[in-house]
N, C-alpha and C positions, 0 to 999 in steps of 0.2 A: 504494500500500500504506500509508503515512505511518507515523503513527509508533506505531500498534497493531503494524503489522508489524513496524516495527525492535523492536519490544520482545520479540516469539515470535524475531527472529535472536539476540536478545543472552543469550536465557533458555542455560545449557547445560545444567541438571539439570532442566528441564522440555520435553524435545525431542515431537514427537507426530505422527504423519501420521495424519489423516482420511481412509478408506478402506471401499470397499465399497459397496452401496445401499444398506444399511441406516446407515453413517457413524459406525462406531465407531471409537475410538482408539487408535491403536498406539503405544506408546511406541519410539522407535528398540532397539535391539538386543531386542525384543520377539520376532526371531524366531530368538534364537539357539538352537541344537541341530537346527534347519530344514538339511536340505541342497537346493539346486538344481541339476540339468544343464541347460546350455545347450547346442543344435549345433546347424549349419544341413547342409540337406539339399538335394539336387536340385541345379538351377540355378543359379550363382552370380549375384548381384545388387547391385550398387552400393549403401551405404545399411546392407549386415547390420553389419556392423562396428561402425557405431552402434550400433544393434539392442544385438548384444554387450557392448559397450563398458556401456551402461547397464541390462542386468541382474545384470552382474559390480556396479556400483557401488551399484544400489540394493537388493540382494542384501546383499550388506558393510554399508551402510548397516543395513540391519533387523536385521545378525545372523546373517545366513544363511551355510552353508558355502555356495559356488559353485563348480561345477567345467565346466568346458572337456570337453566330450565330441567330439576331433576327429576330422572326415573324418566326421559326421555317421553313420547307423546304424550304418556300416561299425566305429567306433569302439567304438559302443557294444557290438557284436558281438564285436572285438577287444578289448576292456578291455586290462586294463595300462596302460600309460602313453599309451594314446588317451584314457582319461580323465584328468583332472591339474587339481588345485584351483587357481581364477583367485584371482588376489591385484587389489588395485587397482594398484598401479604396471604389471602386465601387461598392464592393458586401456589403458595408456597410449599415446599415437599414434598407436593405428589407427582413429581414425573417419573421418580424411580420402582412407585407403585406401580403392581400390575390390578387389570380391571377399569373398572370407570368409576371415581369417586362420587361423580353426580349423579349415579345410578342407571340403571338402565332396564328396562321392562315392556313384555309384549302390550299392544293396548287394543284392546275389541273396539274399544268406544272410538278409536279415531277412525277406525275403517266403516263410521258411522255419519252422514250428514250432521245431526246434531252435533256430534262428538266432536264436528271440526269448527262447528258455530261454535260452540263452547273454547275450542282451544285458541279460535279467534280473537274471540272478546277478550280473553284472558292476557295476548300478544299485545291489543289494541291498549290495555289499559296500563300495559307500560310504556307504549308508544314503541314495541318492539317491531322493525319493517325490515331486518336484515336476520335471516337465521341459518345457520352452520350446523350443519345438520352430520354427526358419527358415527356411521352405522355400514349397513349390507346393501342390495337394492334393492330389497324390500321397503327398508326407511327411506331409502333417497326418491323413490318411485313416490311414496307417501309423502315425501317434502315437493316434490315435483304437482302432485293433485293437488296439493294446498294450494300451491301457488298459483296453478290456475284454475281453480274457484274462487281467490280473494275476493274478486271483485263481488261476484256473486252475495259470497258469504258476507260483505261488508252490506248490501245491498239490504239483505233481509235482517242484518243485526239494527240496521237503520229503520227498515220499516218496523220492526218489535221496537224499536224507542229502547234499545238496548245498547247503545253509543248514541252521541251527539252528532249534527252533521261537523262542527268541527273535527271530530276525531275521524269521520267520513275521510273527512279530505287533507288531515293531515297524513291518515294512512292508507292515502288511495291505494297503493302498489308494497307488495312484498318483493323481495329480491334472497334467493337460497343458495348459498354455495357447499359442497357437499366434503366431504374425505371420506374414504372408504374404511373403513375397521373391520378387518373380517380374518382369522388366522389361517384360512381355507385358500386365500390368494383367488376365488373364484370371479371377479369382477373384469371383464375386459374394461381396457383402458386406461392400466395402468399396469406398470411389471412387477410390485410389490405394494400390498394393502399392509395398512398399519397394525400387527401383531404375525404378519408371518412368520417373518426372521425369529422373533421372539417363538413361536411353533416349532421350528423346526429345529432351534436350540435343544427346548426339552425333549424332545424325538431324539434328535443324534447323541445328547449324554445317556439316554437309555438304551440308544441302541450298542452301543460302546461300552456300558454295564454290563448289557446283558451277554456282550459277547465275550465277555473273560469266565462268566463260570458257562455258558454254552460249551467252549471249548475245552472247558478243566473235566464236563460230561461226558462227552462227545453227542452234544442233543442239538435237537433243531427246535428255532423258535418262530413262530407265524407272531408277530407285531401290526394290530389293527391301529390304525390313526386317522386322523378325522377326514372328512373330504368326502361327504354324502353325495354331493354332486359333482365332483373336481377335485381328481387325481393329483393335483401338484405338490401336497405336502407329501404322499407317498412314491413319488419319482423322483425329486430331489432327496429325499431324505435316500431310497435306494441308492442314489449316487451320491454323496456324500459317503455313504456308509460300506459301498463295497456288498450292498443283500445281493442275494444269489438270485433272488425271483423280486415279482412286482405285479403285484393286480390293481389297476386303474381303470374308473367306468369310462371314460374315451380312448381307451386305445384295448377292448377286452380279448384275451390270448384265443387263437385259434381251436377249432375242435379237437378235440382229442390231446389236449396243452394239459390234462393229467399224467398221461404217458412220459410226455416232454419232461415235465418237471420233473418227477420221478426220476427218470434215468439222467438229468443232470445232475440233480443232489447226489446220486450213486457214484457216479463219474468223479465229482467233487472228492468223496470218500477218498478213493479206491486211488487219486493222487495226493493221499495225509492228509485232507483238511479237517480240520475237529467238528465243522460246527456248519450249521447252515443257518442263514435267517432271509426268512420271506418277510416282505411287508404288504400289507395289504390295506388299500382303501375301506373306510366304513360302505363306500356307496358301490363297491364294484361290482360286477357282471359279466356273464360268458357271451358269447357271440349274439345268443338267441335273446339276449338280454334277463336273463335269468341270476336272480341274486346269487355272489360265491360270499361265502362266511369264512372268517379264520379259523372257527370247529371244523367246516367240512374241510381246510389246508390241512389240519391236524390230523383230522383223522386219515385224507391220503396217506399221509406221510407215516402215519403209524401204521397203517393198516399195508399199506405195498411194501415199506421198507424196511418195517420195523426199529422203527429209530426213535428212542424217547423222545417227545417232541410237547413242547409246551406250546401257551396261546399267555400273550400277553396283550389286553386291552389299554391303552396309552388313558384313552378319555379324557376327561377335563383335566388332567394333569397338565393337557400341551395349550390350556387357555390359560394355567395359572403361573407363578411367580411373576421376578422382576420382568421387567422390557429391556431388550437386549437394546447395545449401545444405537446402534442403526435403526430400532425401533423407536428412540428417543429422538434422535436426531430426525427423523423421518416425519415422526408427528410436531416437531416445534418448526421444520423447514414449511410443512405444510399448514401448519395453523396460521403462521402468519402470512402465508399465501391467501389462504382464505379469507382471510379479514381483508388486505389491500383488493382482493377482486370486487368483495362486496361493494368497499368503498370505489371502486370502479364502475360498476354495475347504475343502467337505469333502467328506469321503467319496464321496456321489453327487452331489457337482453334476457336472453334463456338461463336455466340454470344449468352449472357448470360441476363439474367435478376437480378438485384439486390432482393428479395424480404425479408418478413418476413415471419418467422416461429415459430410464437408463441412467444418470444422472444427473437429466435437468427435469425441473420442476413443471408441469403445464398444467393448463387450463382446458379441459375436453365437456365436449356438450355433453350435460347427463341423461338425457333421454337415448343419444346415441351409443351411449357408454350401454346403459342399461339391456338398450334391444337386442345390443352384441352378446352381453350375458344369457338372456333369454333364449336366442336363437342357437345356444350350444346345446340348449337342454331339448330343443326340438330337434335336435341334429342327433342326439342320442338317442330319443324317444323313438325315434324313424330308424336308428338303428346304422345311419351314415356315421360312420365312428372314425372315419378319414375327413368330413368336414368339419363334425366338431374338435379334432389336434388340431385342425387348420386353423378353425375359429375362434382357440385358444391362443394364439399370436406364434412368432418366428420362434420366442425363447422356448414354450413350449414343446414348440416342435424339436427344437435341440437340445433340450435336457432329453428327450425321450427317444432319438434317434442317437445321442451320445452313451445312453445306459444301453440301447439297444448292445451296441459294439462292444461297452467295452464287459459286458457283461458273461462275455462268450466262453466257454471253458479254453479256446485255446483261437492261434487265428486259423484262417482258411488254410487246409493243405496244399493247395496251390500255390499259394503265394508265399509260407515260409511255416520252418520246422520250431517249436514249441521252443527249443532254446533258442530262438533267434541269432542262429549262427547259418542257416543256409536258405538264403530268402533267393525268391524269383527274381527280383530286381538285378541282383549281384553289386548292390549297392551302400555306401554303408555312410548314415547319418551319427553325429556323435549330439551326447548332452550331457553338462555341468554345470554345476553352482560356483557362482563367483560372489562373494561380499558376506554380510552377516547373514547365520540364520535364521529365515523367517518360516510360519506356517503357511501351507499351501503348496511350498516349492514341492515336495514329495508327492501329493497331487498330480499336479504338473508332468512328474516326470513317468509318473505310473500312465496318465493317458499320451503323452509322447510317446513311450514304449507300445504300447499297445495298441496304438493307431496307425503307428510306421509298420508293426509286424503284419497288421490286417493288409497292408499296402504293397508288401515286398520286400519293406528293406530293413535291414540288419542298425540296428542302435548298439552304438557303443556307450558305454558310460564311463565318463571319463571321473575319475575319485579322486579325492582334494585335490579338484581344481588344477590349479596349473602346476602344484608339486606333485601330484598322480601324472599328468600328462609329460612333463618332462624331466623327473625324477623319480619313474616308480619305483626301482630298485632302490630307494633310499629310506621308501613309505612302507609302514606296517602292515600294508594291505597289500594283498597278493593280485600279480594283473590290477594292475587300477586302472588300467583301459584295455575292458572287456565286452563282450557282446551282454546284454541283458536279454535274458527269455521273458516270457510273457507270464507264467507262474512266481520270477524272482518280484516281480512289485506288487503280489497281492498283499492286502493290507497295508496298502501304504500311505492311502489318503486320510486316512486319521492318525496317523501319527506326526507330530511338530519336529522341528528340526529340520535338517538338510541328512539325509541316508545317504547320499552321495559321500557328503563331506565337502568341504567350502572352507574359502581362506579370502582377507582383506585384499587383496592386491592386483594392482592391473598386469594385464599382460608385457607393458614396456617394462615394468620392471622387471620382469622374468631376460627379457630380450627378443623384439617380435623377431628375428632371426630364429631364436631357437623353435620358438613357439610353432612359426612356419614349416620350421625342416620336421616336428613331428607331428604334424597336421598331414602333411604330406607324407609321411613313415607308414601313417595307421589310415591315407585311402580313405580318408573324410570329404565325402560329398557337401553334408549339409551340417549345418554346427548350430545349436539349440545355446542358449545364455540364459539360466536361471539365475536372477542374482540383482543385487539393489546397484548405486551409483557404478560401482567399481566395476561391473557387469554389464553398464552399458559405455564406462569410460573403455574396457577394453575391448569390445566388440568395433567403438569408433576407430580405434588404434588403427585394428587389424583392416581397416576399412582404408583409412589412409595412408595404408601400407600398402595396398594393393601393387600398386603401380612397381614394387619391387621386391613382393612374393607372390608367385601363382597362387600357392596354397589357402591363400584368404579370396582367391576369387571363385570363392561359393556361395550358396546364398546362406545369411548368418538372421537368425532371428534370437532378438530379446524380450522374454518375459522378466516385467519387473518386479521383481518379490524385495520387498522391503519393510519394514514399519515404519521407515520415517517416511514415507511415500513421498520420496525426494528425487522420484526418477523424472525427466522432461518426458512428455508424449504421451502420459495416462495422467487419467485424474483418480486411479486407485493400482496402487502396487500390491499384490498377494504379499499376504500376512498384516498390513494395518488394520485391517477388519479385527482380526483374533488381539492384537495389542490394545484396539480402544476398547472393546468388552474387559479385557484383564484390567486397563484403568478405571475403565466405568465402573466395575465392581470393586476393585480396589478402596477407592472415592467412595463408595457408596459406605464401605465397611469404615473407611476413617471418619467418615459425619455420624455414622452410628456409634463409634467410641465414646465420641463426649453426647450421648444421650445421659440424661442429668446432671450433666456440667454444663452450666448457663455462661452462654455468652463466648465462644471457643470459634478463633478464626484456623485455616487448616494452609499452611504454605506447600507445593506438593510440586517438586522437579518432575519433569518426566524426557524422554528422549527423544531423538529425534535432527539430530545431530543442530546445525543451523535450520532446518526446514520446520516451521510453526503446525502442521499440520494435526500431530497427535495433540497438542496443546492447546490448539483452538476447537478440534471436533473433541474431544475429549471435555471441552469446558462446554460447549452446547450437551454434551451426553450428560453433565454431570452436574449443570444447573450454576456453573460457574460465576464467581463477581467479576472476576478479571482473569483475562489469561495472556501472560508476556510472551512476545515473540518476538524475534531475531527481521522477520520480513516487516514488521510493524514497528518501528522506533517509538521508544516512551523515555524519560526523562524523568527528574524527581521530581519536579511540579506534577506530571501526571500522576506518578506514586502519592504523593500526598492529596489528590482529587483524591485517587480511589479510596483513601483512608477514611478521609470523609465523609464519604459517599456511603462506607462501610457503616462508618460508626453512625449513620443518620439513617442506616436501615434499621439496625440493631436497636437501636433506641427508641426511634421513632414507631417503626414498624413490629417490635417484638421479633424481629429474627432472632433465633438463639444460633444458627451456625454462620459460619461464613466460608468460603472455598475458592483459594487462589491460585492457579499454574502456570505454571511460569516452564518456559523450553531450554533445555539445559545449557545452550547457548544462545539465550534471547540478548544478553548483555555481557561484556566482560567487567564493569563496572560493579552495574545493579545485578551481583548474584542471588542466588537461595537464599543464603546467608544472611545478606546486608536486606532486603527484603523482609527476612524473618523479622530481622534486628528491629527494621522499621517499624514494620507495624506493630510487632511489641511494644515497643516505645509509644508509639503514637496512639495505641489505642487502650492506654493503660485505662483502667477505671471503666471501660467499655467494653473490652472481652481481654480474653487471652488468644495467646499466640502458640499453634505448634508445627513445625517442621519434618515433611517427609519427602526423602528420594528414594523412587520406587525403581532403577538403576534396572537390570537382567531380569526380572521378573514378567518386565512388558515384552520380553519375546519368548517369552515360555508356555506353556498349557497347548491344550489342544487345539488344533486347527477350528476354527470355527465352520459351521455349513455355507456360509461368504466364499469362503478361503478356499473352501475343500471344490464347491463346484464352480467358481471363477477357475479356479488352478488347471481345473478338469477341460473345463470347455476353452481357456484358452490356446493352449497345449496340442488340444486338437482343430484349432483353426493353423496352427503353426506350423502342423504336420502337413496340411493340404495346403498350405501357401507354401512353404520350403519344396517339396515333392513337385507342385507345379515349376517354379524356379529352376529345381533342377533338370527336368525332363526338356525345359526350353529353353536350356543351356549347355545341354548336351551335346559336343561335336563327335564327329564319324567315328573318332577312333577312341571314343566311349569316356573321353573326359570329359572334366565338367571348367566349364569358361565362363563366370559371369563376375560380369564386375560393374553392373548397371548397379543408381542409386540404389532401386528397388529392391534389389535383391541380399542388402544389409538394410535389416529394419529393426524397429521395435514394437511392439503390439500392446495396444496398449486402449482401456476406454477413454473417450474423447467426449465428454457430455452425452451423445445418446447412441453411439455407437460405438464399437471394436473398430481400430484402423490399425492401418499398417504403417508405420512413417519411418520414411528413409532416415536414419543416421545425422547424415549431413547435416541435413533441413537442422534437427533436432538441434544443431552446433550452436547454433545463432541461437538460439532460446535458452544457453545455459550457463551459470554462471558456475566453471570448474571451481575456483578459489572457494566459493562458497558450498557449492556441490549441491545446488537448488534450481528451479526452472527460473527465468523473470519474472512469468507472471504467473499465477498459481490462484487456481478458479475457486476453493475455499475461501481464500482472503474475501471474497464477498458477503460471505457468511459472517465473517466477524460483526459485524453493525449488530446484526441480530443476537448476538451473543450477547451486546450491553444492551440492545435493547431489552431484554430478557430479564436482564439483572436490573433493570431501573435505570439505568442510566440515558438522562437524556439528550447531549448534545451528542447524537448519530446523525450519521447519514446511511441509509440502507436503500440499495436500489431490487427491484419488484426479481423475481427468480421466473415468472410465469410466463407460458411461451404459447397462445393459444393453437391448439392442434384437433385435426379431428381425429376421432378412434379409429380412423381406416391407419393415418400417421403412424399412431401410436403401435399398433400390434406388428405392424410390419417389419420395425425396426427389427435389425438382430441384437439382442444384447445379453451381456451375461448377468 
């Protein structure tokens, strides 16, 4: 941001959010006399709370009255004190809750004329004309009727002499804007609804429970989990988790797919595996569209193979606990999207849906959103079960075409032998880890391997990095550049770390000389880079070394796995997902320490080298007052604002915590330390001060379901870019010649897609000394993080990008 932006934080009589498609300017309290309702509806869902949390704040923020409409219609039906105006200190605390703290409940009475007169009057008499509606499309379809009967509805509360004509015509027109909450993911028009991450969370630690004593058995488990109508929490979770089988009602297994199963669990056996685990959809079905049950998996399985075999029902367990860090961040990106649309919105625009698209925020018509969901379940009912995956969007399609493959017991005999040492191609691609260990990378390299052997060609894996490559005989590992079979990387998407092995350092430091001659030794067509900065500094090297090594003229692709997600060309590197849930949780468990220690600020380092990224999403996940960063210059006048700022929440407001991070090199100045020191000092007599660096812990734990199927699905776009590469680079006498930009790249998502971008390009965007992009598309998110925290001299510009759901589903994204 530098110091343009510190100068819009310091302005306070010039505050301004840019907003809208068109990008006009709102001066903060610009929308006062504006009332809002808020209430979630339907389903509960990990993540609304956020949601809440940041329409109450950026509501406040503009001006606006807000009010809490709880227990959802039912309330709004009920009026009185179901509806009750949100303050900021209110919405304090709960976004690390899971659930809806405003309640949420079916209601008979609104799918009733009256019911909606009633919930009317009740609107009108708080002068409520803007409402944000949390729920499935059943609520948003119900906020969409509302909205157009108002008129009606006002009509007859008029003629009953049940409103005055001024309140007639103060609340001529409502205006609805929607978020979805559902942990099912079933809504087209958007790629992730607010509690699925958090769903699939609790799914993948049970499925990973239950598979250490499965295998201590040797038993098979069928795992039922939700998705009455839509399969996607049981095909990601299958991928993520390495299950052997998968029952989904859109895509249901072929006649006679008992046989099938069967003799693949056998086959399993019969090459040492201990354990098998099926998951299964609540809503799944066979061909004929006939219900299949986890009992009747069981008892196959008992009954053909004789194999102890349990049945475990997930159930509301994957609606309960905390909201994973991306669920947090998800629901406060969108709530204050929702709020600026409102304040966008006239008379007839339509109502809209807030969603995601890959990772930009948009605005899609809700009735369009909605027909799209609809017409998946008429596409099942009819028993088209290729137009409803179609219907479901691109990612759909290739989570479920990517478990397809890699799911296989072995690859095609045709194209190469189970150790992948004698593939059809006669070809041989290599992959390594280069820089810190992150989660994900192991992911990554299990579907590289497995994708290239379905292919033809032989994967070497090259082990610690560039001391395996041009020093094996020196390394404790036998062959560290060896062929990988398709058996060696089972189980390997749930485990953290690098399996390869990985080292800090680029390739010129080794000597691109040497690096080449054993590139060319070991007959490397194509070369895979798992690995954070140092992984795409040395893939550049080898790039602009071409012109005086053949050996680098192959095509070279970079997956960036890092937690400081400090790579140029994505705006998420594998593994940051798994590090901001370990801080998020972290953060959660140090504001829980000082429960009944009144008044207690928390100072808290986290990593991330120079790059602000874990330290600003990690302060939106975690509900943060401030968070220092190295790309965002501050000064001790701005330290002593926030102090202030603190202690006038704390006193004023009854905050009893406070929560500050700071990126481990945001200053060399203003460290941890001197920070602590401060605001110790400063806020004597107002709280206390304490200090934590959470140092190696932020890249430990398990892969997160983020990490494990990004890792998965990119890995396998890389295999079908490099293999095209190489085939049309191919000359007569079966070498391989490329040295176009294209063909060194890095992969990486770009706001709403996967791309590929050349190396080169990437040069100009990056600042080596620093080892960060220039510009870096979270720093937009910052504003929102003090807007959050109460702080008012922001400037926050709108995230919402209006699209229609044809847009939306077509994208490919991970």
């Amino acid at each position: 941001m530098g110091e343009h932006s510190r100068e819009h934080l310091s302005r306070k009589d010039s505050i301004w959010i840019q907003t809208g498609r068109e990008g006009q300017e709102l001066d903060a309290g610009s929308a006062t006399g504006k009332s809002l309702g808020v209430f979630t509806s339907g389903g509960d869902s990990q993540g609304m709370n956020s949601a809440v949390r940041a329409v109450v704040r950026m509501g406040s923020f503009l001006g606006c009255k807000v009010y809490y409409i709880k227990e959802g219609y039912q309330g709004m039906v009920d009026g009185g004190d179901h509806i009750i105006e949100a303050s900021w200190a209110s919405s304090s605390g709960i976004m690390q809750k899971g659930g809806t703290v405003i309640g949420s409940a079916r209601c008979a009475d609104f799918r009733q004329r009256e019911g909606r007169l009633k919930a009317a009057k009740n609107l009108i008499d708080k002068n409520i004309t803007n409402l944000v509606v949390i729920g499935g499309d059943g609520s948003l379809t119900g906020a969409n009727l509302f909205r157009q009967e108002w008129n009606s509805l006002l009509d007859e509360l008029k003629a009953t002499d049940r409103i005055t004509d001024e309140q007639r015509k103060s609340c001529s027109s409502i205006n609805i804007v929607g978020m979805v909450g559902s942990i099912d993911n079933d809504f087209c028009g958007t790629d992730m609804t607010i509690g699925t991450d958090s769903a699939l969370h609790r799914i993948i630690e049970s499925v990973d429970s239950i598979s250490t004593t499965a295998s201590s058995h040797q038993r098979a488990f069928v795992l039922e989990v939700m998705g009455r109508h839509c399969g996607y929490l049981a095909l990601v979770a299958a991928l993520a988790t390495e299950a052997d089988w998968v029952l989904i009602p859109e895509c249901p297994p072929d006649k006679g797919w008992e046989k099938t199963l069967c003799k693949k669990l056998s086959a399993e056996r019969e090459m040492g595996l201990r354990l098998n685990i099926v998951i299964i959809a609540e809503g799944a079905i066979d061909i004929e569209g006939n219900p299949i049950t986890a009992n009747m998996v069981k008892d196959l399985i008992t009954n053909e193979l004789k194999y102890d075999t349990r049945v475990t029902v997930l159930g509301h367990v994957q609606r309960g606990g905390k909201p994973t860090a991306f669920d947090r961040i998800l629901g406060a990106r969108m709530g204050a999207e929702a709020v600026l649309a409102l304040m966008d919105a006239k008379p007839d625009t339509p109502a809209c849906v807030v969603s995601l698209d890959g990772n930009q925020t948009v605005r899609v018509p809700l009735m369009e959103c909605v027909e799209r969901t609809k017409s998946v379940q008429e596409a099942m009912n009819k028993k088209n079960f290729q137009e409803a995956v179609r219907l479901r969007g691109k990612s759909f399609q290739n989570n479920l075409a990517t478990y397809l493959r890699l799911s296989k017991l072995r690859p095609p005999k045709v194209m190469c032998d189970p150790t992948g040492q004698v593939c059809s191609s006669g070809k041989k691609l290599a992959v390594m880890n280069i820089g810190a260990p992150a989660c994900g990378a192991n992911a990554a390299v299990r579907s590289f391997v497995r994708f290239a052997l379905t292919k033809g060609y032989t994967v070497l894996g090259i082990h610690d990095s560039f001391d395996g490559l041009l020093y094996g005989d020196m390394t404790q590992i036998v062959d560290p550049v060896k062929p990988i079979g398709w058996t060696d990387v089972h189980g390997w998407t749930c485990q953290g770390g690098s399996l390869l092995g990985t080292k800090k350092c680029t390739a010129a430091r080794y000597g691109l000389d040497k690096v080449a001659e054993k590139l060319k030794e070991h007959d490397i067509s194509g070369l895979l880079i798992i690995g954070g900065f140092e992984a795409y500094h040395s893939a550049l090297q080898m790039t602009e070394a071409r012109s005086k090594y053949d050996a680098f003229c192959i095509p070279m692709v970079v997956i960036p796995c890092t937690i400081s997600n400090n790579v140029p060309g994505t705006d998420f590197s594998l593994g940051a997902d798994t590090a901001l849930n370990e801080i998020a949780d972290i953060c959660d468990r140090i504001k829980q320490s000082a429960t009944g220690t009144k008044r207690r600020v928390f100072i808290v380092e986290v990593m991330g080298g120079y790059c602000g990224y874990l330290a600003t999403m990690a302060g939106l996940a975690g509900g943060a007052d401030a968070a220092y960063i190295y790309e965002d210059p501050f000064n001790i006048t701005n330290l002593r604002d926030d102090v202030i700022h603190l202690k006038n929440k704390i006193i004023q407001l009854g905050v009893q915590r406070g929560l500050i991070l700071r990126n481990e090199n945001a200053n060399a100045n203003y460290t941890t330390d001197f920070i602590h020191q401060m605001f110790s000092e400063e806020g004597k007599g107002s709280f206390t001060c304490r200090k934590n660096v959470l140092g190696h812990m932020q890249q430990g734990g398990v892969p997160s379901p983020f990490d494990r199927n990004y890792g998965t699905k990119m890995a396998s776009k890389a295999v079908d870019y490099m293999i095209t590469k190489v085939e049309e680079n191919t000359t007569e006498d079966g070498k391989i010649k490329s040295c176009t930009k294209d063909s060194a790249v890095l992969l990486g998502m770009c706001r709403r897609q996967l791309l590929f971008t050349p190396l080169e390009e990437l040069r100009e965007i990056t600042d080596f000394d620093k080892r960060i992009q220039h510009d870096q598309w979270w720093l937009r998110l910052r504003p929102l993080l003090r807007i959050l925290a109460k702080h008012s001299e922001v400037a926050y510009q709108t995230e919402g990008v209006p699209l229609g759901v044809d847009e939306v589903e077509d994208e490919d994204n991970a």
